[in-house]
N, C-alpha and C positions, 0 to 999 in steps of 0.2 A: 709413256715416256719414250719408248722407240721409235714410236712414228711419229712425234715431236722432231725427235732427235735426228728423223729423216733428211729434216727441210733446217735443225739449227742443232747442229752434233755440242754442242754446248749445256746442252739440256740433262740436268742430272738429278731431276727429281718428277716421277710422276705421281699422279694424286685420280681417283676416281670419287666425286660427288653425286651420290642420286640416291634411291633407293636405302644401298650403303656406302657401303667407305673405304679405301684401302690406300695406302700409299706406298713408293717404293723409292730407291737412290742408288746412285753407283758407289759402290764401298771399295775400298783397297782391300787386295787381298791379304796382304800383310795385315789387317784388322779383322778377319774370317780364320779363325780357331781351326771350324771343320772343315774348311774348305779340302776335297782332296781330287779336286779335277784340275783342268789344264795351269798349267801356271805362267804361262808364257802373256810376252804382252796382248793389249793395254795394261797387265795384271789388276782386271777393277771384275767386281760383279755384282749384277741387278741383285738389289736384296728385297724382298717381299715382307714391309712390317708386318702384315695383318693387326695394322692401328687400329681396328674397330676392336679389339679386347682392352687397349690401354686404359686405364684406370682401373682393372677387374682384381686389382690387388689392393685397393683401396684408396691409389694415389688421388683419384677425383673425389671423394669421401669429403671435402675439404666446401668443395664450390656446388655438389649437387642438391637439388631441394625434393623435398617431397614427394614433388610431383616427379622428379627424375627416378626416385628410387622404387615409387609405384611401377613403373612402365620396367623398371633393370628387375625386378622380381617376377614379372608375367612374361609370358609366352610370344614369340618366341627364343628359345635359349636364356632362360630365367638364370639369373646372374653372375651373364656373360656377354661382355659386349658393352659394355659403360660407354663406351665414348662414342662408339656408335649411336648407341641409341639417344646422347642427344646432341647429333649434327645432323643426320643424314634423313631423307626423304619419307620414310617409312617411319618416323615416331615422333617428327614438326605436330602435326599436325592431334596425336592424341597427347603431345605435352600442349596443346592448348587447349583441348578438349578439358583435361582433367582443371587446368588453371580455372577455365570460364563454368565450369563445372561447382568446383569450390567459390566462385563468385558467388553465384545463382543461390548456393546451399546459405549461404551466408545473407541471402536478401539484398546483396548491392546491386546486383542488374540483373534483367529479364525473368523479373517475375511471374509466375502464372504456371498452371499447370502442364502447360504444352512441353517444357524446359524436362521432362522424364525425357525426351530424347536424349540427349547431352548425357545419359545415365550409359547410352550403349555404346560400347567399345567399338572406335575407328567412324562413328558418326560425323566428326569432324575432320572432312582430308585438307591431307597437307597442302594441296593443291590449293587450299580455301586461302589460303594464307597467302600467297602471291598475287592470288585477286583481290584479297580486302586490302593489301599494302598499296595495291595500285589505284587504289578507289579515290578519287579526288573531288568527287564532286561534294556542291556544297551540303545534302543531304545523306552521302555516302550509302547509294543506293544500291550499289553491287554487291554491300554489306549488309545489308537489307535484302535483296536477291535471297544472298544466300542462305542466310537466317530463317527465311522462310522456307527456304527450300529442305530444311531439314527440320521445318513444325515450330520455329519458334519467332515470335510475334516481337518488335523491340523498339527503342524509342531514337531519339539522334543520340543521345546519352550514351545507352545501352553501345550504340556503336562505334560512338567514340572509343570504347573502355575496350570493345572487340577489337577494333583497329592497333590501338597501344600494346595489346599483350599479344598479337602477332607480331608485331614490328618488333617486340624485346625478345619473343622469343627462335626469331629467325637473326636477330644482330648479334645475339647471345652465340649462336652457332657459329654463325660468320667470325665471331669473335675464338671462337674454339678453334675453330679451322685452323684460320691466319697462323695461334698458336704451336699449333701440331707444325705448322708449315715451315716456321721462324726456327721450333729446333731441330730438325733435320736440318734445315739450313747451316745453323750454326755447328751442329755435329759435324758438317763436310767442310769446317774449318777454312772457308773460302770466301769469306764476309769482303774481301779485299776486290773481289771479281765479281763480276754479275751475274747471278745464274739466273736459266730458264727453268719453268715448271712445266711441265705438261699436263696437261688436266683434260679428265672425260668427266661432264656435267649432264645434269637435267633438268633443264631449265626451268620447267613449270613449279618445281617443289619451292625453288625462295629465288628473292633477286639478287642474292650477289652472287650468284654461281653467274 
């Protein structure tokens, strides 16, 4: 957010996307309890959510699936960090794992025994997921690349079906994001004025960073 704020002093909300997560905003101090440092103007200060715990009281208990609550009970920081664990760079990629995982177990795509990969944890990186979204061709062979490249053998089927549960599961995030974004916005009670975000992303994890 400050070095946004460098080049556009307007800027009152920063956000970090990659790995993990965290977001922050200019507050009035007259809305900081603890505050007992300077008080003299702007009277505003950076406030640090540490939004990667938000939902760890239950609030997301509502929209998480299965497959979320597997990954919020393992390592690391087992059940802690909920919203983190499904936006950010670090758990894209084993929320499709487990998804295309229960596929497989269930006999709808990529049968055969080679699919015990898929059995081991972080075999499927997140990274995979920004190249099968960008796969356009008409045999979606980058999907196929990669499928092979971690032992498993598939049809155009099978990758159509790979390609879909990326895409929903990186839009889904994209979608979380935004949310997180929309109410800190709306908390700075400034919907009237345009604000800047500032954002430090990494690109390879999904496309809409």
């Amino acid at each position: 957010m400050m070095s946004c704020a460098y080049q556009h002093p307007d800027c009152m909300v920063g956000l970090i996307l990659g790995t993990g997560t965290n977001a922050c905003y200019m507050e009035q101090l007259s809305n900081v309890e603890l505050w007992d440092g300077d008080t003299g103007p702007p009277k505003q200060v950076i406030i640090s959510m540490e939004w990667d715990g938000f939902g760890d009281d239950g609030s997301l208990n509502d929209i998480a699936t299965d497959f979320d609550d597997e990954i919020h009970r393992s390592e690391p920081s087992p059940g802690q960090e909920r919203y983190e664990k499904m936006i950010s760079g670090l758990y894209l990629g084993e929320i499709v794992r487990l998804i295309l995982l229960k596929l497989v177990n269930k006999k709808l795509i990529l049968s055969g025994p080679e699919c015990d990969l898929l059995k081991t944890r972080g075999s499927f990186k997140t990274s995979y997921i920004t190249e099968i979204e960008k796969d356009t061709s008409a045999d979606l062979h980058q999907c196929s690349q990669i499928l092979t490249d971690i032992g498993v053998s598939s049809s155009l089927e099978d990758r159509i079906v790979v390609k879909t549960v990326c895409k929903t599961v990186s839009q889904r995030s994209a979608k979380l994001v935004a949310a997180g974004i929309a109410a800190v916005v709306n908390h700075l009670n400034q919907r009237s004025e345009e604000r800047r975000v500032g954002k430090e992303c990494r690109s390879r994890w999904s496309p809409y960073h």
